[in-house]
VONU-817989 format. One line per field, with one value per residue: residue number from 0; residue in three letters; x, y, z of N, C-alpha, C in turn. Coordinates in steps of 0.05 Angstrom, whole numbers. Atoms other than C-alpha are relative to their C-alpha. Layout:
N
num NUM,...
residu ALA,...
n.c1 X,...
n.c2 Y,...
n.c3 Z,...
ca.c1 X,...
ca.c2 Y,...
ca.c3 Z,...
c.c1 X,...
c.c2 Y,...
c.c3 Z,...
END
This chain:
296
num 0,1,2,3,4,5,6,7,8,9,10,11,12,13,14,15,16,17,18,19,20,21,22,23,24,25,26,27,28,29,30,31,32,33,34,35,36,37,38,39,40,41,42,43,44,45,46,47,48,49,50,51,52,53,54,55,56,57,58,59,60,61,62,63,64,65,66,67,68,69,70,71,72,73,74,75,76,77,78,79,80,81,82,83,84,85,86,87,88,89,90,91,92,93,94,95,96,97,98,99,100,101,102,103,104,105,106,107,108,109,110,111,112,113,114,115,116,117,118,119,120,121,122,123,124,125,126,127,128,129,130,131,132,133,134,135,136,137,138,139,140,141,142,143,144,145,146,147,148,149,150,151,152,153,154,155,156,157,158,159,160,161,162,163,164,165,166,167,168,169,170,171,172,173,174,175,176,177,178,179,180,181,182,183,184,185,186,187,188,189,190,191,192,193,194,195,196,197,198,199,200,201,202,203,204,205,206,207,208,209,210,211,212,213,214,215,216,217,218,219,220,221,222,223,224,225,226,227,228,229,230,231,232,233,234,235,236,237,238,239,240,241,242,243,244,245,246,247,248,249,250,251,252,253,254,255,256,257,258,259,260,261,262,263,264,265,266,267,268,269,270,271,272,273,274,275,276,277,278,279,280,281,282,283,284,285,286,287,288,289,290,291,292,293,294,295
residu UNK,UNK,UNK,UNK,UNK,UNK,UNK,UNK,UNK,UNK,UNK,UNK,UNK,UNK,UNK,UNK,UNK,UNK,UNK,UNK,UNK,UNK,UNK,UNK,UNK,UNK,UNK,UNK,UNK,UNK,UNK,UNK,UNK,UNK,UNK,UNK,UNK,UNK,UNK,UNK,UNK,UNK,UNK,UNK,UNK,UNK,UNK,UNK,UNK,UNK,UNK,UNK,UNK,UNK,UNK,UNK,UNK,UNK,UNK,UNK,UNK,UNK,UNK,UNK,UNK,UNK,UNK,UNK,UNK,UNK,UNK,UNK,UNK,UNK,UNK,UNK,UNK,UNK,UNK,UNK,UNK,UNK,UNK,UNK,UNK,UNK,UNK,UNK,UNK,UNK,UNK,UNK,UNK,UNK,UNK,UNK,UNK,UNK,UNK,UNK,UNK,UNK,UNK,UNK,UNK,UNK,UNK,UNK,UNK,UNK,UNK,UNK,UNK,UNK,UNK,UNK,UNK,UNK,UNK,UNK,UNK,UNK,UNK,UNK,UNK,UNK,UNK,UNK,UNK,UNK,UNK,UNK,UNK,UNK,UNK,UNK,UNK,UNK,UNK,UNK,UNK,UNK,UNK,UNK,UNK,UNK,UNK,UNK,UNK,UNK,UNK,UNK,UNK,UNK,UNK,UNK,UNK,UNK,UNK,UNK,UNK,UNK,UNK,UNK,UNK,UNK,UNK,UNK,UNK,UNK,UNK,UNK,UNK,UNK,UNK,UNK,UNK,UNK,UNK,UNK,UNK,UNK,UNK,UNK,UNK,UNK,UNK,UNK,UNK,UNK,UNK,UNK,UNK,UNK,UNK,UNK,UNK,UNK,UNK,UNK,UNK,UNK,UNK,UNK,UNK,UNK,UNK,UNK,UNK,UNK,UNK,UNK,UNK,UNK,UNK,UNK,UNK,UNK,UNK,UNK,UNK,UNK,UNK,UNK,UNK,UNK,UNK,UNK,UNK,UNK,UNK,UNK,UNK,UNK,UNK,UNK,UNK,UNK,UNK,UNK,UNK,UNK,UNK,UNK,UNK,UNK,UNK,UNK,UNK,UNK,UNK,UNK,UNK,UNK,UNK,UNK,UNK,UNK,UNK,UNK,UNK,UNK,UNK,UNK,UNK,UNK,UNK,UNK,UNK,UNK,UNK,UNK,UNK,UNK,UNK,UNK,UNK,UNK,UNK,UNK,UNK,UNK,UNK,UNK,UNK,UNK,UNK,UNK,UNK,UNK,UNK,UNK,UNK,UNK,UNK,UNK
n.c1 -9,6,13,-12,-1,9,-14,0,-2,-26,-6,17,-12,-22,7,-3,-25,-23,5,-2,-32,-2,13,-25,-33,1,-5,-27,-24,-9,-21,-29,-18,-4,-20,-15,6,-20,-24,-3,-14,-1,2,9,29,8,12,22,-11,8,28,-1,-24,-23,-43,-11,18,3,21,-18,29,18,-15,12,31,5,-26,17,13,35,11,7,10,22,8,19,24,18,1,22,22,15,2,18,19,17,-2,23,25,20,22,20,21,21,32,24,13,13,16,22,12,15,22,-1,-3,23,-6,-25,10,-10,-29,-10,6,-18,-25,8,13,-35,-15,14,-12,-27,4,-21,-21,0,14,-9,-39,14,4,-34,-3,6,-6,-31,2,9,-36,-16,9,-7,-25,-3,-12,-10,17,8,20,24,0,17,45,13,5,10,25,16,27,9,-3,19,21,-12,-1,24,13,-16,2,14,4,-3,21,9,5,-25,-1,13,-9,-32,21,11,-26,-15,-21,11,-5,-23,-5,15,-14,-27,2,19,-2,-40,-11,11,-8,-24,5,1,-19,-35,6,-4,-33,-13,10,-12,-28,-10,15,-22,-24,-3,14,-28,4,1,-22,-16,21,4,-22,-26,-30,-6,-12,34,12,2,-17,-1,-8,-39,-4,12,-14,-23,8,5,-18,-19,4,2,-19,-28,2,-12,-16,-23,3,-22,-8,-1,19,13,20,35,-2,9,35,17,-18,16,20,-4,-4,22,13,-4,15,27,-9,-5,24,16,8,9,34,14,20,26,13,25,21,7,8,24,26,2,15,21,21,26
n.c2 -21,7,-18,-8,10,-30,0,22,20,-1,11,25,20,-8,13,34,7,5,26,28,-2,9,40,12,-7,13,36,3,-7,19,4,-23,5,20,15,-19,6,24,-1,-16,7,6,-28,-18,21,-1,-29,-16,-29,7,-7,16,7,16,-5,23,26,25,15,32,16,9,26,23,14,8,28,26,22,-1,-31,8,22,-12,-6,12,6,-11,4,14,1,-18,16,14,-15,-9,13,11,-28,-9,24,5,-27,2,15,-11,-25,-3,16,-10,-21,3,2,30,20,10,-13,-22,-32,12,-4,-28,-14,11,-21,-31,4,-2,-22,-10,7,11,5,-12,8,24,13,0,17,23,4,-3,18,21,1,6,35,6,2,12,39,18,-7,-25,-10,-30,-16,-28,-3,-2,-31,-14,17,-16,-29,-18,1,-36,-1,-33,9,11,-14,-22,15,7,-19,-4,22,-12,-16,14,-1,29,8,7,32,26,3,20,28,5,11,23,-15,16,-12,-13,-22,-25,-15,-1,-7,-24,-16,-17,-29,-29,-15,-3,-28,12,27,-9,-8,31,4,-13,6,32,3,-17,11,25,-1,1,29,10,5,21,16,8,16,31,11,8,-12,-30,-6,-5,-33,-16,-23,-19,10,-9,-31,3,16,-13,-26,6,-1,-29,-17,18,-6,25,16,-29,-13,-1,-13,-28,-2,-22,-12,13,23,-4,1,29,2,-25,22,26,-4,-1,26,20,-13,-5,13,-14,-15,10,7,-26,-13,17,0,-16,-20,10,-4,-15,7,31,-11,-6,18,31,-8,-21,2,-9
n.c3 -18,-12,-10,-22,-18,-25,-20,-17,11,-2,-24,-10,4,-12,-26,14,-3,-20,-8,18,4,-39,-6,22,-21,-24,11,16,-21,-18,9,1,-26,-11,25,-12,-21,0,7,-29,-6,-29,-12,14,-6,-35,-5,15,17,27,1,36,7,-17,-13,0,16,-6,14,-18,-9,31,-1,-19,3,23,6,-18,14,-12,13,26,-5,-18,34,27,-20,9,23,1,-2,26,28,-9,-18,14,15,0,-5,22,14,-16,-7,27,1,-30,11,20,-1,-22,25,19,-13,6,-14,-24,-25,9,-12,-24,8,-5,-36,-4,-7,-2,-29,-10,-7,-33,-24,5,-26,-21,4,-18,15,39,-11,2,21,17,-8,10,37,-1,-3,25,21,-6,9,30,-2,1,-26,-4,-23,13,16,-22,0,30,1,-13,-2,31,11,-17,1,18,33,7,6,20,27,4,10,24,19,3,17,18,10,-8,31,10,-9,24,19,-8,1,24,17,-9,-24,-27,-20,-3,17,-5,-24,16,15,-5,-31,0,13,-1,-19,-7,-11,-25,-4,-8,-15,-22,-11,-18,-24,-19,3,-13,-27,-9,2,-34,-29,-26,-19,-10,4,-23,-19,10,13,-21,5,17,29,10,-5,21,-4,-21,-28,9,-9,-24,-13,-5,-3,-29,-4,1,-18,-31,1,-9,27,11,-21,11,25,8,23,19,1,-25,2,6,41,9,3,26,25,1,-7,27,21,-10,17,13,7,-8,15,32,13,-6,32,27,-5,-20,7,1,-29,-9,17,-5,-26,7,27,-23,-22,10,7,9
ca.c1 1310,1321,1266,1298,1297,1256,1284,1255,1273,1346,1348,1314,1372,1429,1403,1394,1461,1503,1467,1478,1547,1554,1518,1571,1633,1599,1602,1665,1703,1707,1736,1793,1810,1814,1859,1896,1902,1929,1985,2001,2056,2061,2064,2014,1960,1963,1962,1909,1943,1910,1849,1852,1915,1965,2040,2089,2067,2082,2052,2082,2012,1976,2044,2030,1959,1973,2031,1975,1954,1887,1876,1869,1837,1779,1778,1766,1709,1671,1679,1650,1596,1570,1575,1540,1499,1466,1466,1414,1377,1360,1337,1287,1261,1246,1207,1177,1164,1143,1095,1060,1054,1000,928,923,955,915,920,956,924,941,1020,1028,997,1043,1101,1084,1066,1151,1169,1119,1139,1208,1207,1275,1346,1342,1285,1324,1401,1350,1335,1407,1427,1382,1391,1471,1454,1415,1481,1521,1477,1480,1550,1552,1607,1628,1594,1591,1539,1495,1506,1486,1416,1394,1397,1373,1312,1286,1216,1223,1258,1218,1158,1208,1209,1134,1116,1161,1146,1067,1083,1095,1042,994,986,1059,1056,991,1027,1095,1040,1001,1074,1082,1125,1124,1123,1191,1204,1158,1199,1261,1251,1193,1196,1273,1288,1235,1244,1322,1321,1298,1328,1401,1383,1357,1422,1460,1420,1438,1509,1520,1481,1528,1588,1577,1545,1590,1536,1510,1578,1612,1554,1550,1620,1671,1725,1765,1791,1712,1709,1689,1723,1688,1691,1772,1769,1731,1781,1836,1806,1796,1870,1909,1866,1881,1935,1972,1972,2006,2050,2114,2091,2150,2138,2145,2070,2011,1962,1903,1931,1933,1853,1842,1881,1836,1778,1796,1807,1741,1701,1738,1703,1629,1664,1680,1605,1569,1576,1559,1490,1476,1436,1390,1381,1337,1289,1298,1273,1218,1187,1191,1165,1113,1046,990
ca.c2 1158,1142,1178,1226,1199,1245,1262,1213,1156,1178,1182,1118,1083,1117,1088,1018,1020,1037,994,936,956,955,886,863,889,862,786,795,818,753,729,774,778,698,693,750,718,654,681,730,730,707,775,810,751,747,818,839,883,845,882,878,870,812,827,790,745,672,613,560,553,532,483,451,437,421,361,331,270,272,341,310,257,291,325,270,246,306,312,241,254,317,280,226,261,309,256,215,282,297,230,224,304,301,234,260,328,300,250,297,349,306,314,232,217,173,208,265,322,274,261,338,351,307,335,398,372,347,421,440,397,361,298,322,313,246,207,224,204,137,139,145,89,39,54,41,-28,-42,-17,-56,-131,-126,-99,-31,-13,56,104,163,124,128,211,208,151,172,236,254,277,358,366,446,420,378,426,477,418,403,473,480,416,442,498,457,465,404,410,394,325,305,319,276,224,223,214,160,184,131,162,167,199,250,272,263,292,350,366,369,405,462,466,471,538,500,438,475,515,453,426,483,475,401,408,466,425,364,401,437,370,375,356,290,269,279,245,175,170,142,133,182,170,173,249,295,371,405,356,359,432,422,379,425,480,449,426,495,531,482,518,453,431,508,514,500,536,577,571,634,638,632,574,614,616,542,552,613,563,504,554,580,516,482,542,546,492,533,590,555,528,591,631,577,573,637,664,605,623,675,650,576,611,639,595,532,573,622,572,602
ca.c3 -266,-200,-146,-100,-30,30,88,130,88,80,152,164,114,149,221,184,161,213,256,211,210,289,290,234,276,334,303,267,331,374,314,301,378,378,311,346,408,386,347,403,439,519,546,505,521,598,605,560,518,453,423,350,325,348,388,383,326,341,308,361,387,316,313,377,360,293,312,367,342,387,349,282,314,348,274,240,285,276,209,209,249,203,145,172,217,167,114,150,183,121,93,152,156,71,79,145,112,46,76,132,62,29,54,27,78,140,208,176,221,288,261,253,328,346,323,338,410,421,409,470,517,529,568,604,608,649,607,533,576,587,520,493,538,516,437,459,483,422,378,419,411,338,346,330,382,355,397,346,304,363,360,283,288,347,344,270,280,291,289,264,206,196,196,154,98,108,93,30,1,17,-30,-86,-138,-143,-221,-228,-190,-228,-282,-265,-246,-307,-343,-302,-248,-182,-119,-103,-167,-155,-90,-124,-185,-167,-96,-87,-137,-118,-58,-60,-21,40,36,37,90,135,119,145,206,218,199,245,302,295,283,359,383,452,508,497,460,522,565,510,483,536,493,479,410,391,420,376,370,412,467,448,462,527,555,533,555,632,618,606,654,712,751,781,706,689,740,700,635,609,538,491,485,535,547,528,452,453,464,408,357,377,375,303,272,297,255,201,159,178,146,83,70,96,34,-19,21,49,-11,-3,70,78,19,49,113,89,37,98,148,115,107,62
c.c1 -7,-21,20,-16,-17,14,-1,7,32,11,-10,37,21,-7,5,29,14,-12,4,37,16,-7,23,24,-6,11,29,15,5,18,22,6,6,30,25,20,23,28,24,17,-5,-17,-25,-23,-5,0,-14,4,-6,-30,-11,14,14,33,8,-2,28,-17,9,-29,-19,24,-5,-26,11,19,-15,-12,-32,-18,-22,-19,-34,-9,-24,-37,-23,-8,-14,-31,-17,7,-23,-26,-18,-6,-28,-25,-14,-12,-23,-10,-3,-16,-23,-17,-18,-34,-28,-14,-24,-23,-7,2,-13,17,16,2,14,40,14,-2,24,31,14,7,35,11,-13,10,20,-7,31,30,8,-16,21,27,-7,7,19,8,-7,7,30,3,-6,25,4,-14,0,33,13,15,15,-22,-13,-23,-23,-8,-9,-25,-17,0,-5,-20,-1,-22,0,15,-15,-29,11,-13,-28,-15,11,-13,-42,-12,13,-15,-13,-1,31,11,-23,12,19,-18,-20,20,5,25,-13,-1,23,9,-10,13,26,5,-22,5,27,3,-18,-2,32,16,9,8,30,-4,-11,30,20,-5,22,15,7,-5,22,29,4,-9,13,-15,-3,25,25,-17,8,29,34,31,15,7,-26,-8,-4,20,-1,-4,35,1,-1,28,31,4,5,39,25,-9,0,40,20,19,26,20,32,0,19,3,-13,-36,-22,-19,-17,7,-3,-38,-2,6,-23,-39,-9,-4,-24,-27,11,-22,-29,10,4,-26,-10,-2,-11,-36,-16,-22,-21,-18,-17,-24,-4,-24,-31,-32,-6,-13,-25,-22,-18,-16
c.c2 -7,19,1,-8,25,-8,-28,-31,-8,0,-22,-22,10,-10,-31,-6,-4,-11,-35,-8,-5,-18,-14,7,-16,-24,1,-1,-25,-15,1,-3,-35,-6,14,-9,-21,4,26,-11,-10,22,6,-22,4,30,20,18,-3,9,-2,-12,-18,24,-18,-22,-26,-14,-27,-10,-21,-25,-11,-18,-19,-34,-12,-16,-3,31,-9,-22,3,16,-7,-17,28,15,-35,4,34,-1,-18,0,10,-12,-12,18,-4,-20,4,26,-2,-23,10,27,-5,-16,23,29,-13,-8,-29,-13,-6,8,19,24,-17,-6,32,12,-11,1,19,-4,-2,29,17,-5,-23,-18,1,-21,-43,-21,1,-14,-38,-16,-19,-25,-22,-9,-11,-30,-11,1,-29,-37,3,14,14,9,25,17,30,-12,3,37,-3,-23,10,19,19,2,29,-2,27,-11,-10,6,16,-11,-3,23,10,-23,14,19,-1,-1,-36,-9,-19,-26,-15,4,-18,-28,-8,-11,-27,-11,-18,17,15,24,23,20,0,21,34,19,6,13,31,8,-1,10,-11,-21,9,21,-20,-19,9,-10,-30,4,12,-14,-21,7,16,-7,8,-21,-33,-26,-3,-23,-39,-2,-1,-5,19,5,0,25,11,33,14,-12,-3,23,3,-3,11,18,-1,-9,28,19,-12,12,-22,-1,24,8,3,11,20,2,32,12,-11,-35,3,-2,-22,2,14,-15,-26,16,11,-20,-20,23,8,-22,12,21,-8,-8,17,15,-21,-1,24,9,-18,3,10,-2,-32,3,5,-8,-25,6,15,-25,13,-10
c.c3 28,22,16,34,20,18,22,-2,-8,27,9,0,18,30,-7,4,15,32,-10,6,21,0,-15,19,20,1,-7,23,15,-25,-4,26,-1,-23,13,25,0,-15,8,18,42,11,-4,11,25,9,-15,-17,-34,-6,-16,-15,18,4,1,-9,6,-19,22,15,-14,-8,25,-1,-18,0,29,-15,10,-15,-23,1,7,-33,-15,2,-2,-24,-12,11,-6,-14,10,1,-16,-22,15,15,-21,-14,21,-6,-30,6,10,-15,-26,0,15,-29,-13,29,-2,22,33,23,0,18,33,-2,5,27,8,11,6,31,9,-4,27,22,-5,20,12,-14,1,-17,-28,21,-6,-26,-16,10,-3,-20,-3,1,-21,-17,6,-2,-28,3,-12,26,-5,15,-19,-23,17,-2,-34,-4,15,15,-29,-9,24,-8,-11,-23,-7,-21,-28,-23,-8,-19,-29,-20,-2,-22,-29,-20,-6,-33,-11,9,-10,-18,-7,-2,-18,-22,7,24,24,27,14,-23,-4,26,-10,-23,-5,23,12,-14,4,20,13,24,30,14,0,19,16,0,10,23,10,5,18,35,7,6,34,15,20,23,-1,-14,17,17,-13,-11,26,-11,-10,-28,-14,2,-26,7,18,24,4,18,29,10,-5,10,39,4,7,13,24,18,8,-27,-20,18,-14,-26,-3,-28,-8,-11,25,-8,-13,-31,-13,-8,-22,-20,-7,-14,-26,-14,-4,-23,-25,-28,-4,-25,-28,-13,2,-25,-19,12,15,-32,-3,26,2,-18,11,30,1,-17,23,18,3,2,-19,7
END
């Protein structure tokens, strides 16, 4: 039988809710105005008259994109580099996390300050550009001359993941790796076979993370990647974005829909992908969250 609710607790959930519910509309809505937007007719775009619902449905925007060859191109580029990208993240943050997890290991308490210490202080834009610049040369003498593996080596490494993984793997029980290791279990297999699989939670939830990091890389893949068929999407976007709002560039625009729909189209299509993994890992989220970040 369920207990009847008191007042204050029925008013509590009813505040909850439709706060939750307002925060949910809130998110949802740039959505809906952009899908809106782009299949929105001329008119109805440049004079604001789009708020939820599309006018004048069109799709000539979502075919323009869709028959640029630099579209698909810029695509497939950041679809390599998150694949990639979070592919070798996450090899480095489980070693890193699984290694700085065992008290065994020598200078373990100085490693953790450490890494702790790079989320304190940043040495700046200008020193890491440095950085980036050297690691390119390096590519480039063994002759690594794509530019986007430079955006997934050096750059696959977070220090709060890191920690996330440290503290998950941490809460590992210890009986259940002497035990693996009394079987006979080598080292690796003990992180393979023990510590991945129990801390699942957190390890798909750090992968969100990356993936979501690479997939709206933009700054320093505009900065290190000069050519353009190397861009990624959302340096694409950029550069369409500075295009169709440049009025020289707009001055002869008479087509049937506006410029700005070309953008809501580009701006759709670049999160759609996010949208398609997001559910499969959200219910490890807020337990990946909390088991990585909690300590005892």
């Amino acid at each position: 039988m369920k207990r009847k609710l008191e007042v204050t607790e029925l008013i509590f959930r009813i505040i909850s809710y439709t706060l939750l519910t307002i925060f949910a509309l809130a998110c949802l809505y740039p959505l809906v105005f952009s899908v809106s937007s782009a299949i929105s007719g001329r008119h109805a775009v440049e004079y604001g008259e789009i708020v939820v619902f599309p006018k004048d449905i069109q799709f000539q925007a979502f075919s323009l994109m869709f028959n640029d060859n630099m579209f698909w191109n810029s695509y497939s580029n950041t679809l390599f580099v998150t694949l990639y990208g979070t592919l070798f993240a996450m090899f480095t943050a489980i070693l890193g996390g699984y290694a700085l997890s065992k008290k065994r290991l020598l200078f373990r308490k100085f490693f953790n300050f450490f890494l702790v210490f790079t989320m304190w202080f940043s040495a700046g834009i200008v020193p890491q550009y440095l950085n980036y610049l050297a690691t390119q040369k390096v590519f480039n003498a063994v002759g690594i001359m794509d530019d986007k593996w430079l955006v997934v080596i050096a750059m696959g490494m977070a220090a709060m993941n890191i920690i996330l993984l440290r503290n998950a793997f941490e809460g590992v029980p210890s009986e259940i790796e002497e035990a693996a290791i009394v079987d006979g279990a080598t080292e690796m297999q003990v992180l393979t076979n023990v510590y991945i699989p129990m801390s699942k939670s957190t390890i798909a939830t750090v992968a969100l993370f990356f993936a979501i990091s690479r997939w709206n890389g933009y700054f320093w893949a505009r900065q290190m990647m000069s050519n353009a068929n190397e861009h990624p999407l959302q340096v694409f976007i950029r550069q369409r974005l500075e295009f169709y709002t440049d009025p020289e560039q707009m001055a002869g625009w008479n087509a049937a829909y506006a410029s700005d729909s070309v953008i809501y189209a580009l701006i759709v299509c670049s999160i759609v992908p996010i949208l398609i993994i997001y559910p499969f890992i959200q219910k490890y989220f807020a337990k990946g969250v909390n088991v990585g970040g909690v300590k005892e």
